[in-house]
N, C-alpha and C positions, 0 to 999 in steps of 0.2 A: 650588381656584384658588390656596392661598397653600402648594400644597406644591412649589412650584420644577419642577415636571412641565410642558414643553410643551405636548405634545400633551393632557393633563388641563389645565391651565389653561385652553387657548384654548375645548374641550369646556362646559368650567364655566362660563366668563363668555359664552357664547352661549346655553346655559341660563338659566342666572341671568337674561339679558337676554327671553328667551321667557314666563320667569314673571313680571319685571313691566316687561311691553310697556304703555306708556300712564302707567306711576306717572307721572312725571316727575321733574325733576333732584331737589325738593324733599321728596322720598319719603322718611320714614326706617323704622325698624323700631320706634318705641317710644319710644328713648330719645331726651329731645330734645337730651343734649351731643353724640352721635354724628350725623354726617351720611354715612350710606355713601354717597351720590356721591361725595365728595372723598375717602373714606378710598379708594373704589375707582383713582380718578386718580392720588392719588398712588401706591400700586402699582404704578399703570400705567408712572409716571414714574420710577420706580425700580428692576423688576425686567431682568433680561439676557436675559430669554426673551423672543423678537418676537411669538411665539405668541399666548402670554398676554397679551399688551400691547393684542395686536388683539381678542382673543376681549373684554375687559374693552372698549376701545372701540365695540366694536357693541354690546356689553351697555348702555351710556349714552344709546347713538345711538336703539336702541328703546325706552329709559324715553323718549324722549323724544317718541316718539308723536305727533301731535295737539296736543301743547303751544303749537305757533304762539309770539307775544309770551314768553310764559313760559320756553321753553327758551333764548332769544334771550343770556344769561350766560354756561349753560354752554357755549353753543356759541361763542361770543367769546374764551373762557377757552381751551376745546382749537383753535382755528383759528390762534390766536396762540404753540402751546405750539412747542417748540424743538424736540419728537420727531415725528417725520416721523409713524409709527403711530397717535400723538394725532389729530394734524390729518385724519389718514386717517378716522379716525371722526368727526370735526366736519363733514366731508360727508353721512355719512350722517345725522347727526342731524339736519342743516339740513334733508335731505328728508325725515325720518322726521318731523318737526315739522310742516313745512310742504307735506304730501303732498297733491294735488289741488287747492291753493288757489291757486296762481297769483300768489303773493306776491314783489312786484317784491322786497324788503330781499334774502329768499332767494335770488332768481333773481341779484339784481347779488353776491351774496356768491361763489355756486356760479361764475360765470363772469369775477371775478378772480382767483380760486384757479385755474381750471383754466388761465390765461396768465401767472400771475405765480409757482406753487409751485416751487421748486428740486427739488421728488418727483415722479419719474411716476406713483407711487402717488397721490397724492395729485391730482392733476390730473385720471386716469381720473376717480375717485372723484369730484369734482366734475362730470365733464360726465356720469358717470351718473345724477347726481342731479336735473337738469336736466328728467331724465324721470318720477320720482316728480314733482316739483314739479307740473309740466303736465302731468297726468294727466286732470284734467277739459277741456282744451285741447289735445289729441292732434295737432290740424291744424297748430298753430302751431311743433312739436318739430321737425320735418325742414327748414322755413326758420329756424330758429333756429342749429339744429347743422349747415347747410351748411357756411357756412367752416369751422368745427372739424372737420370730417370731410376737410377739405383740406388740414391743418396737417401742417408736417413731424415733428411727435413723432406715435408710430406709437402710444402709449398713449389721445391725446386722439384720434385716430380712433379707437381700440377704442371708447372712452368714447361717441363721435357714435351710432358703430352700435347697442351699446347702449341709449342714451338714446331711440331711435326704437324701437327693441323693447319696450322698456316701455311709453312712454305708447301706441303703436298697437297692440299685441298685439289680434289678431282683429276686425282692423278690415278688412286685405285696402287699405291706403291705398292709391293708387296714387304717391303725393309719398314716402314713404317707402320702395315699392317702387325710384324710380329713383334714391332715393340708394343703401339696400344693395346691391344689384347691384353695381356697378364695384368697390365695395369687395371682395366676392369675389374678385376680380384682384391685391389688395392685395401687395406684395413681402413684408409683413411674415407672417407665419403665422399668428400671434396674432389680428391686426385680420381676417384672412380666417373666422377661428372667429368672433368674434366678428358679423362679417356672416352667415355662414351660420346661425347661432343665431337673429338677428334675423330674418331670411327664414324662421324654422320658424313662430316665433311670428307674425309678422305675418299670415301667410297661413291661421292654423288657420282648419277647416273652410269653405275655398273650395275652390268648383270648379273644372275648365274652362270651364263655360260660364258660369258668375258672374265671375272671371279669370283669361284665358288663361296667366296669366306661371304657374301652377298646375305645368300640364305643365313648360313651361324649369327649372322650379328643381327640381321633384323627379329631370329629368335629369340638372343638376348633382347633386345628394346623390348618386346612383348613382355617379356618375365621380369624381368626386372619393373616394371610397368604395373603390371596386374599382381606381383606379390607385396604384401600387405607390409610384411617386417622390412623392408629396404627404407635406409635412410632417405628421407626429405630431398636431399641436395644430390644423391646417386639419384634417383627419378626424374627428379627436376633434366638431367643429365640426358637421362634413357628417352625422357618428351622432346627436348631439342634435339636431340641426336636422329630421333625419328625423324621430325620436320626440317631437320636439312639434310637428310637423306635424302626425300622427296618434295626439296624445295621448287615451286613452282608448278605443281605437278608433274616435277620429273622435266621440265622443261629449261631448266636453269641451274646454272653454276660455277659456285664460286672461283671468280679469276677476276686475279691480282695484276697482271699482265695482261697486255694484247696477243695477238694468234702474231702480230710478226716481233715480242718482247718488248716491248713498252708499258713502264709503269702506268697503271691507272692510279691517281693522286684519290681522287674519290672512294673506288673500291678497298687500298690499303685503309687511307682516314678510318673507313666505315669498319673495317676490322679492329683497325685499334679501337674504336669507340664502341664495339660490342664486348672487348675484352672488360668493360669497366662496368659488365653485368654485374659482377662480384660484389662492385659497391652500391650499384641502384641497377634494379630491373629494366628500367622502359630503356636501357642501350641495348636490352635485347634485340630489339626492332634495328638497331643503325648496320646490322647483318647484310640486310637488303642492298645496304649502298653496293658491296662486292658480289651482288648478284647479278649475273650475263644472260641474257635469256640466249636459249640456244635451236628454238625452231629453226626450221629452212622457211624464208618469205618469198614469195617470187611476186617482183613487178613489171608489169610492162613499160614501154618508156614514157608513158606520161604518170609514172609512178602509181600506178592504179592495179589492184587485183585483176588477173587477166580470169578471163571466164573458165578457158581450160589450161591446166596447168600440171605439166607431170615431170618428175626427176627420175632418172634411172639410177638407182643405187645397186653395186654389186655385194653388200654384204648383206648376210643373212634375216632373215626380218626376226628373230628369236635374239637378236644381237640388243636389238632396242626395244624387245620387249617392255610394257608393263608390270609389277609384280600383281600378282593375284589381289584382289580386294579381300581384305580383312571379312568374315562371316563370322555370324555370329550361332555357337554349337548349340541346335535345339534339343533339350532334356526329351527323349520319349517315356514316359510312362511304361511299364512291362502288364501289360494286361495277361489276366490268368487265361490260360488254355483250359476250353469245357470238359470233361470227362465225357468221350463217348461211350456210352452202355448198351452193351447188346439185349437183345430183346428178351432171350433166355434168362437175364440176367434182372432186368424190370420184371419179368413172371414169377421168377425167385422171391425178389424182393416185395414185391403185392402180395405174395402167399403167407411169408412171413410178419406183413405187418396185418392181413387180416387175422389168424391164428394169435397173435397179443391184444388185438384189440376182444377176440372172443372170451379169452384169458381173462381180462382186466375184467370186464364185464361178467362174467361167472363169481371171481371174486370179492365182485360190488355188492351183486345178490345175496351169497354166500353170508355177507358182512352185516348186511340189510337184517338177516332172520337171524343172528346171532344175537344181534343189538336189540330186537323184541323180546325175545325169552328173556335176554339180563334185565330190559328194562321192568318186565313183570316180573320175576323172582325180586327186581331192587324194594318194588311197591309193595310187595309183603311184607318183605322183611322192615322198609319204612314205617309200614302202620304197627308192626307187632313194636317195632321202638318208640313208638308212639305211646302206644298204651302203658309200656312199662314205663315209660319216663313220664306220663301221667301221674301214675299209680302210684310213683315213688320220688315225686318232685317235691315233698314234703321232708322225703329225709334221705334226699342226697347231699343235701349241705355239708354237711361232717358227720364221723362215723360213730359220734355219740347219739344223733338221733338214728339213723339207722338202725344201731341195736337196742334203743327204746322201741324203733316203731316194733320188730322183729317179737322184742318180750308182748308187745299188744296183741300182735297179731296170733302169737299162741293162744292168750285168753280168752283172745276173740271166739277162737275156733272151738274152745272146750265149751264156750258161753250160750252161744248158738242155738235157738232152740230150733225143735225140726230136726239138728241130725245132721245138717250137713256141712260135709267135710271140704269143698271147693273152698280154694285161695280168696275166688272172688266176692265169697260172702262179707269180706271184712270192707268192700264198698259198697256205697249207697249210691242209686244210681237213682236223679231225679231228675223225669220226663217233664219237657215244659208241657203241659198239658193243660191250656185253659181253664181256670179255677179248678184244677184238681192238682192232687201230688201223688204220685203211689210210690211208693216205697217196698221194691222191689232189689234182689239180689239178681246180678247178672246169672249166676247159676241156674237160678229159677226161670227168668228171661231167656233161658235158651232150652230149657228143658222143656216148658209148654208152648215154644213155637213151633212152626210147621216142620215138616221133611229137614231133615239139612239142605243145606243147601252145597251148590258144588264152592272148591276155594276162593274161584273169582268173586262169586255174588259174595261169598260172605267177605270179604276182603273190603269189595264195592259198601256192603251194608254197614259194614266195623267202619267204615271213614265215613257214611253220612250221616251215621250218629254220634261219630265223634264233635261233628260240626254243630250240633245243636244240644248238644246234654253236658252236665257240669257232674265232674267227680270231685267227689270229698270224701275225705278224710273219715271212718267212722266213730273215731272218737271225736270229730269235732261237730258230731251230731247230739241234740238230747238225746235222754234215756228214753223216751216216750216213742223216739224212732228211730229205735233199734231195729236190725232186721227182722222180721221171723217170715215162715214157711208158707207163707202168702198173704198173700195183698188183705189188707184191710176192706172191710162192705161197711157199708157205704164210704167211698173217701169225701173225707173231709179237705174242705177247700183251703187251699194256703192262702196264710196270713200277709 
């Protein structure tokens, strides 16, 4: 505790405080110049750690135990001190002294401090103390702490909710019931843990059929629980309040008291040191000390489990029910419903889809011989563009040669000897012919060949001489071979 360590100090001095719960203020070790109460206070009143300051104030608060009249000094001393932390634990000593007696000095002390403290620490503190006090008066806490649970500081309602958690734990009040509840609702988040806490403890081991509000609250703990937007410190709330609902398995509960009125020093101690969750967690756990297990044991008298062993109880066995275990909702999938189709109905639909597919298939065919004629009308008309853009690829260029060739091609025609008047005389058409050239007019070349022929052959014959003979130009022939009216005898062999 004096080595300047936080979290070791505040540790130390709530120890210290658990080994001697009950000495009181005037406790010393031996030596009578030393008084460790005061050497511990003023520590308190001196060090920079708040930890430590607090952990040394509850350590005081539980010497002070049972002391009643006796601790009445030091608790005047720290109520009056100037450090907020001090006075913090002059609450709990006030209740840790005056626990279950119902001592008006206590009670008028606890409830100016909780309206007049400039601390909200310190004011909680006070109106949770209100509830050790009236411990053996449980009825009387929930019209006591009405207005303070109405107060606009959201600490003195934490404190109300509280204060009704304590003295009523496992009582199932219904006057305590209807204060927690609303507070649930609370804007504050804090005061809503706080309510929720009080609702765990109030209600241990009730039924539904003992009281109904059983079912409503454990559906709040669930929801509150499982929805996402709830503040941190309300959950935290709704988790404990579950777990001391069914602390023990439902086997145990909290009592502050004996069954013939006798304070338990251990079970209060442990309650106050769970209240100091607020400031560190692991006093969550000191809950336990004020937990009573409540089985039936039956022994024989050499204190041994007897082999058969039976109690006749007259109340209900629905009294001490169980509640149902928690399940968890399995998602079904919605699987589609088959169409059933009558048979009429399949005969329909075979007739229909044979009749499209005859359909599809007529029009295939249909497509088939459309697509042969075009592609043979294409191939005519492909070769006659052939020939012409042959024939005239010499003065397609621009339309100054084109009306040059046009003036030739008049001359040509009047020039002619023989007479004849075809277009085609104005080319020369030269057969590659193994050392020969003949010098022929296509007009002539068609006029002394066979039969005609039908459009396909001659189509077929126009495109396999096109593949092997060269047209020119006739003026870009000498004079010497020019056309005329038939072939030259003997031809002479090209040069």
């Amino acid at each position: 505790m004096l080595q300047e360590d936080a979290n070791a100090g505040e540790g130390a001095g709530l120890g210290l405080g658990l080994l001697l719960a009950g000495a009181g203020p005037n406790w010393s070790a031996g030596e009578e110049d030393e008084t460790p109460v005061d050497e511990m206070l003023t520590y308190a009143s001196e060090t920079q750690h708040e930890k430590t300051a607090r952990g040394i104030s509850m350590c005081l608060a539980m010497m002070c135990y049972g002391r009643e009249e006796e601790a009445l000094p030091l608790i005047d001393t720290m109520s009056t001190h100037k450090d907020a932390v001090i006075r913090y634990g002059a609450m709990y000593a006030a209740g840790m002294a005056f626990a279950a007696t119902s001592n008006n000095i206590a009670i008028r002390l606890l409830l100016h401090i909780a309206v007049s403290d400039v601390s909200n620490d310190v004011r909680r503190a006070a109106v949770i103390n209100l509830g050790f006090v009236l411990l053996n008066a449980p009825e009387k806490v929930p019209t006591l702490v009405s207005l303070l649970a109405e107060s606009y500081n959201a600490h003195v309602r934490y404190g109300a909710c509280t204060a009704v958690a304590v003295a009523c734990a496992g009582t199932g009040m219904k006057e305590a019931l209807e204060l927690l509840e609303p507070m649930t609702k609370d804007k504050s988040d804090f005061v809503r843990q706080g309510a929720l806490i009080g609702l765990g403890m109030v209600l241990q081991q009730e039924t539904v059929d003992s009281c109904p509000t059983v079912k409503r609250v454990r559906t709040l703990f669930k929801t509150v629980i499982e929805e996402k937007r709830v503040p941190v410190m309300a959950k935290m709330g709704a988790i404990l309040g579950t777990g001391i609902l069914d602390a023990g398995g439902r086997n145990c509960v909290i009592s502050l008291r004996s069954p013939a009125g006798f304070s338990k020093m251990s079970a209060i101690i442990g309650m106050a040191l769970f209240q100091q969750h607020w400031y560190w967690y692991p006093c969550v756990h000191m809950l336990s000390l004020s937990l009573t297990p409540t089985a039936l044991i039956g022994l024989n008298r050499d204190l041994k489990m007897p082999t058969t062993f039976s109690v006749q109880c007259s109340a209900k066995r629905k009294m001490f029910a169980y509640p149902p275990l928690l399940r968890v909702k399995k998602v079904e999938k919605k699987k589609r419903v088959e169409t059933v189709e009558l048979s009429t109905t399949a005969k329909a639909m075979a007739k229909k889809r044979a009749a499209a597919k005859a359909k599809a298939e007529a029009e295939a065919a249909d497509g088939d011989a459309d697509m042969g004629t075009s592609d043979e009308a294409k191939t005519g008309t492909d070769q006659d563009g052939d020939a012409t853009m042959d024939g005239g690829d010499a003065g397609a260029s621009d339309s100054k040669d084109a009306d040059e060739s046009k003036d030739t091609d008049e001359s040509k025609k009047e020039d002619t000897p023989g007479g004849c008047s075809c277009t085609g005389c104005r080319l020369i058409i030269v057969s590659l012919i193994p050392a020969c050239c003949c010098c022929v007019c296509d007009h002539q070349m068609r006029a002394t060949s066979a039969p005609s022929p039908s459009p396909t052959q001659a189509v077929s014959r126009t495109h396999k001489q096109s593949s092997y003979r060269s047209i020119l130009m006739d003026s870009a022939m000498p004079p010497s071979a020019r056309c005329v009216s038939a072939p030259p005898s003997p031809c002479t062999p090209l040069q």
